[in-house]
N, C-alpha and C positions, 0 to 999 in steps of 0.2 A: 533141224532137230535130229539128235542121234536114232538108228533104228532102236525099235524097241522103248526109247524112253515115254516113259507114264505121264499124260498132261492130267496137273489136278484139278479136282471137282471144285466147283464154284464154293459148294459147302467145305472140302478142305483148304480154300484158300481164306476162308471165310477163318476159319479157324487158327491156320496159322497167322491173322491179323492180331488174333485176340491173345492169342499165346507170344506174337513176340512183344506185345505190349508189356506183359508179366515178367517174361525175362527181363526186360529194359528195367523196368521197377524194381525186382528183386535183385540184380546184380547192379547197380547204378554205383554206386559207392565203391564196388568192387573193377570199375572198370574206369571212373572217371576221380575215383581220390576223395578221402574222407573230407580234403577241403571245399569241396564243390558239394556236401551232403545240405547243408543252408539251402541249393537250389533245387534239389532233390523235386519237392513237392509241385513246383511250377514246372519243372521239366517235367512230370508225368503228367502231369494234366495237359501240358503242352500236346505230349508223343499222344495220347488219348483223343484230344478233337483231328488228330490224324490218322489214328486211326479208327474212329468216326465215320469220317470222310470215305477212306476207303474201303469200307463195309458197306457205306452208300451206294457205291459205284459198283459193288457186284451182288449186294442183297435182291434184283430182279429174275439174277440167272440161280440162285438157292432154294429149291423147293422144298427141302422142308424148312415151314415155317416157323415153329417151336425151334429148333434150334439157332435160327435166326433171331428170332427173342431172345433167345439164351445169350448167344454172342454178344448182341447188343448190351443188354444187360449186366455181362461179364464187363466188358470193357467199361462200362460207367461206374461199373462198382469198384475202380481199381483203389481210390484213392481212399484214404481212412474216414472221409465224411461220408455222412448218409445222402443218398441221391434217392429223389422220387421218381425222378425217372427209370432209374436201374432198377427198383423195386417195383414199377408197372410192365417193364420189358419182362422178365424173371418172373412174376405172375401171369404174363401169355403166358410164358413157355410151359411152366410147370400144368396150366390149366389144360393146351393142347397135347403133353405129353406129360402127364403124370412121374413117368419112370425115366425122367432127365436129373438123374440124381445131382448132376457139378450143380443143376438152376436151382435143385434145391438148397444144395449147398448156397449157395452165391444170395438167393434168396432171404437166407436166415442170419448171413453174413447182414443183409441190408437190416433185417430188424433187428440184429444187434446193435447193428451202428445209430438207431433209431431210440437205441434203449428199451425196445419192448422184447424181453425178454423169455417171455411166455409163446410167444408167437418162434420164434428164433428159433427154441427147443425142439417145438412141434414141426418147423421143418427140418432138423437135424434128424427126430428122429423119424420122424418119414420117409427122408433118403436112406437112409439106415436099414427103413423095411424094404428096402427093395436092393440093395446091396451095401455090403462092410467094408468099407473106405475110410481110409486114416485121415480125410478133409473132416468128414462127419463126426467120426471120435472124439475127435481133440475137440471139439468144438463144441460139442455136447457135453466134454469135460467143465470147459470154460462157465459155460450155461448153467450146469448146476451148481459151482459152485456159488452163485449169483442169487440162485431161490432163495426165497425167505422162508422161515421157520420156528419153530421151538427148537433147543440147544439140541434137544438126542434127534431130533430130525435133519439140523445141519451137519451133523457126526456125520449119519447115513450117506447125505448125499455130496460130500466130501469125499468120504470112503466110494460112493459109485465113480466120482471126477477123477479119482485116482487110478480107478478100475479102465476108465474111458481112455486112462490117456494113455495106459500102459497096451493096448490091444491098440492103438496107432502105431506107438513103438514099434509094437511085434509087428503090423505090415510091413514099416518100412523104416528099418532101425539108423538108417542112414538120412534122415527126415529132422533136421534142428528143430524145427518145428515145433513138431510132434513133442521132444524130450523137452524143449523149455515152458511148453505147455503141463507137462509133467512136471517138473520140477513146481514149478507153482505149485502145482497141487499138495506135493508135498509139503509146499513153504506153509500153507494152508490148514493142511491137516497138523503140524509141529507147534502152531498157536491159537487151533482153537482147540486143542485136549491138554492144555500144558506142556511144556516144554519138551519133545519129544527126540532125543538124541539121534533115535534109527530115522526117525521120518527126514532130519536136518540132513544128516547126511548122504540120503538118499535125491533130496534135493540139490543140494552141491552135485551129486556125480551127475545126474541129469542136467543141470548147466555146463557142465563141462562136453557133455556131448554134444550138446547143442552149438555151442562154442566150435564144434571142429566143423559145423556145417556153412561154408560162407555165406547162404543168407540170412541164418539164425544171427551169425554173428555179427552183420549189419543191422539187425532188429536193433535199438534203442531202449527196448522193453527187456531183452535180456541182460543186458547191461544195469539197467537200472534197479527190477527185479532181485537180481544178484548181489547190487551193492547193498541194498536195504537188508538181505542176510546178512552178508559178512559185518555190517556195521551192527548190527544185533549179538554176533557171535565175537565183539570185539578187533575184526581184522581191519582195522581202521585204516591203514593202505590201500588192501586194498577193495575197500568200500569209497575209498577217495576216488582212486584211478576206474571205479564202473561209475561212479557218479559220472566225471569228467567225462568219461567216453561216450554215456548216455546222449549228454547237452552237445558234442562235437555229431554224433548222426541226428540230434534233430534240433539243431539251433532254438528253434521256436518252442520247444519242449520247455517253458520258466521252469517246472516243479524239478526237474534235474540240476540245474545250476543253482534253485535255490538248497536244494538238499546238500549239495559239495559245499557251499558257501557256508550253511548252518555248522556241518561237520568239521570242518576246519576253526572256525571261530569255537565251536563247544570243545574241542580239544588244544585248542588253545588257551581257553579259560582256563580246561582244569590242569595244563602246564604250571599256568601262572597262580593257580590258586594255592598250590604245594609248596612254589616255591616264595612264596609271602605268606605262607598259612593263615591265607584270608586275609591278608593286613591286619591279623590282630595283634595288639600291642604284647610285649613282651609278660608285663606281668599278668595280664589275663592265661597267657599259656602255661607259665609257671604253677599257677594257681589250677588251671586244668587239669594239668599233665599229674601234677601233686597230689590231686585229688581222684583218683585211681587207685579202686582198692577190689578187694576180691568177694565185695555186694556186687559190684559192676558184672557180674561172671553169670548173675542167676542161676536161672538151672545146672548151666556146667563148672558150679562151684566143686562139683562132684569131681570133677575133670574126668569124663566121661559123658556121652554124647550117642544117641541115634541114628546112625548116618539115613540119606534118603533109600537104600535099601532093607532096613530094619535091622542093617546089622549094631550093636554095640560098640564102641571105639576108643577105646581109652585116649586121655590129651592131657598134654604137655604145653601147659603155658611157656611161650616164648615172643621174642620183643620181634619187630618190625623191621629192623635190621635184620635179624638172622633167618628171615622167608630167603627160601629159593625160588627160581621163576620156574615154579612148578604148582602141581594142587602139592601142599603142606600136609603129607600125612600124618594123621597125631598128633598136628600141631593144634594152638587155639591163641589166638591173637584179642588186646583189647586196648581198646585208644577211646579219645574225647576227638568229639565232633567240631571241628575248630573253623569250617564255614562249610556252605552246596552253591550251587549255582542253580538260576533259574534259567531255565532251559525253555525254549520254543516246542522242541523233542527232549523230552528228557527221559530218554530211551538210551543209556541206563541210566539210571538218577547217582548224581555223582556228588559225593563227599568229603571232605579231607581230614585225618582224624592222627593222630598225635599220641604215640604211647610214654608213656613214663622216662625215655630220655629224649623225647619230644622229636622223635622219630616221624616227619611227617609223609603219609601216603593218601593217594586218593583210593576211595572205594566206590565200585561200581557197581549198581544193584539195580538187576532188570528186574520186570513185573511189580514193581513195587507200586499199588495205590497211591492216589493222590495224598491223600490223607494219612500216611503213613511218612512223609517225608522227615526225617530227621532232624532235628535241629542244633543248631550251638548250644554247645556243654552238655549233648547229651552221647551218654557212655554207650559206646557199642564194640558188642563179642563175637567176634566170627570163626570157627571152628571149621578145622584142615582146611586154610585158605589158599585160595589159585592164586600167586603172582604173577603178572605177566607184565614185562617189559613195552609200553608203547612205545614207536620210534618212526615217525611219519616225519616223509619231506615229498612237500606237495608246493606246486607255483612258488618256487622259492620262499618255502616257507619250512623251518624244519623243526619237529616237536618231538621232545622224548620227555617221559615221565614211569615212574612204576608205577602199578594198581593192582588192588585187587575184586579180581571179579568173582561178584557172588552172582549167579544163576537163578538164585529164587530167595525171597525173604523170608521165605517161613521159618530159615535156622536160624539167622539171626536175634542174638537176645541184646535189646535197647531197653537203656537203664534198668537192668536185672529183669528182665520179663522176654521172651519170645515174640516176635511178630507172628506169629502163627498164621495160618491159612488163608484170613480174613484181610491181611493185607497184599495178598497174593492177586494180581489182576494177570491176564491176557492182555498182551501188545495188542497193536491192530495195526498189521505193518501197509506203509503206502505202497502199495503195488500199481503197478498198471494193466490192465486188461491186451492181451496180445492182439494184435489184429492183423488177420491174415492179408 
């Protein structure tokens, strides 16, 4: 042995057993290849009864005993199932030493993974009272989003999840983590107060930092997370390519391969529904398209219009042909409804409607209630409409179609009348719960 070199404590060897296990876990992907991620979950349980084993063999020379639970407990809790055992070591610990804030942590990690949620909380925020750690934060973010309530009491504690996650950040801004637990939050807060542009895209930037963290970016949960935005906000690529990347870190994950699979086949429909315009026969479209007149307009027969700012807007009827793939200022567009698609997600509810030189496009209309869905032959008006070009090539599969995305129903007027408010619903997007 070199003079001078330091031999470590039983309790620091103890320690660096449990810590390289977490390394092993959290970089796995990043060191053995996205195509060995299928083994991922049997390889850490694997490295875990080894280092078991070797916690066994120096837990006699470890005197403090709390921390020894801790350890123990740390290491059984690696994997994303809940362990009764981790959750009996982890309650030594915290009961001989109260002020072991990681066992608290680790602890509430276990009643998460348990589903008892209440309990989780209460040791998040227990750790909490005895020090401010960005483990505890985010995690306590997660938690509340999760409590149940009346709507202005989910508001609150959304708005605190936001609060939670943003004060991990600030520990430690280099923390994927920490930001992809934010970003939820925000995804969170953007549909359950209405559509909320600043919260959307403060969720995006928060995925993206989390993204530059490599073990954020092996999370499976970002990826998926992410994709369920972008395929809400229309970026159908790539909401394809986070599905896909999702189902490649956890093979076993169904709900990500089946979400790519749905998305692919639902914009494939409405490829093919444009360009058949529903298979309906010719003289029914004739008879559609013919039958378009400036009742169809209702309220903005006036041609003028309320934009969602309150400001006034004068418009300019124009055909479907002449959109740009832009929002249409001043424009106001009106077609017949010439077939939809019944969708699994029908997040947006999509339509294909046929103006007067039978011009046909799909339209895409999120938040829209069940009960609201459109039907054949009936006339709809859509003022300053978004165009936007879809053009997806996924597993040798390649789809382009134009659409127009409407954002909210309440402008739309179907056969002269407004959907107003009442047809307006909240998504309820499938997310996945992060787990540390």
């Amino acid at each position: 042995m070199a003079a001078g070199e330091r031999v470590s404590s039983p309790t620091e060897q103890a320690e660096a057993v449990a810590d390289e296990l977490y390394d092993f876990r959290d970089h796995f992907v990043e060191r053995f290849g996205i195509e060995k991620a299928g083994e991922k979950d049997a390889e850490v349980s694997k490295k875990m009864e080894e280092c078991l084993q070797r916690l066994d063999e120096i837990q006699g020379d470890v005197k403090n005993k709390a921390q020894l639970h801790y350890l123990r407990g740390k290491i059984l809790n690696v994997t994303s199932k809940y362990s009764p055992e981790a959750e009996e070591a982890l309650g030594k610990a915290v009961k001989l030493d109260p002020r072991l804030v990681e066992a608290w942590n680790h602890l509430g990690e276990c009643y998460w993974k348990k589903e008892d949620i209440s309990a989780a909380k209460n040791c998040f925020t227990g750790a909490l009272n005895h020090s401010k750690n960005k483990v505890s934060l985010r995690n306590l973010s997660m938690v509340l989003r999760q409590l149940s309530g009346p709507p202005v009491e989910k508001v609150k504690l959304i708005e605190e999840s936001i609060e939670r996650a943003k004060e991990a950040v600030q520990l430690d801004i280099t923390d994927g983590t920490s930001w992809l637990i934010l970003g939820n939050a925000y995804v969170c807060q953007t549909f359950s107060q209405g559509q909320n542009p600043k919260a959307l895209k403060q969720a995006m930037q928060a995925y993206t930092q989390a993204d530059k963290d490599s073990v954020a970016r092996a999370n499976p949960d970002l990826h998926f997370n992410r994709a369920v935005t972008y395929k809400y906000i229309g970026e159908y690529q790539l909401a394809l390519d986070g599905f896909s990347m999702a189902s490649q870190l956890d093979p076993s994950w169904s709900e990500a391969k089946t979400k790519e699979t749905e998305l692919l086949r639902y914009l494939s429909d409405v490829q093919k529904m444009i360009e058949t315009k529903g298979k309906m026969k010719q003289k029914k479209i004739d008879s559609l398209s013919s039958s378009i007149s400036d009742r169809d307009l209702g309220p903005y027969s006036s041609l003028e219009y309320v934009d969602t700012g309150g400001k006034t807007v004068a418009l300019t009827c124009c055909k479907l042909a002449e959109l740009q793939p832009k929002i249409n200022a001043g424009k106001l567009v009106v077609g017949k409804v010439v077939c939809s698609i019944n969708s699994t997600d029908s997040v947006p509810f999509p339509v294909c409607i046929v103006d007067e030189d039978q011009t046909a496009i799909a339209v895409m209309v999120n938040k829209l209630a069940q009960d609201a869905g459109m039907k054949i032959g009936d006339s709809v008006a859509i003022p300053e409409p978004q165009l936007k070009k879809v053009k997806v090539s996924h597993k040798e599969t390649e789809i382009s179609f134009p659409c127009i995305q409407v954002d909210s129903p309440r402008l739309l007027v179907v056969n002269g009348r407004k959907l107003g408010a009442s047809k307006e619903v909240q998504p309820i997007l499938s997310t996945r719960a992060v787990s540390d």
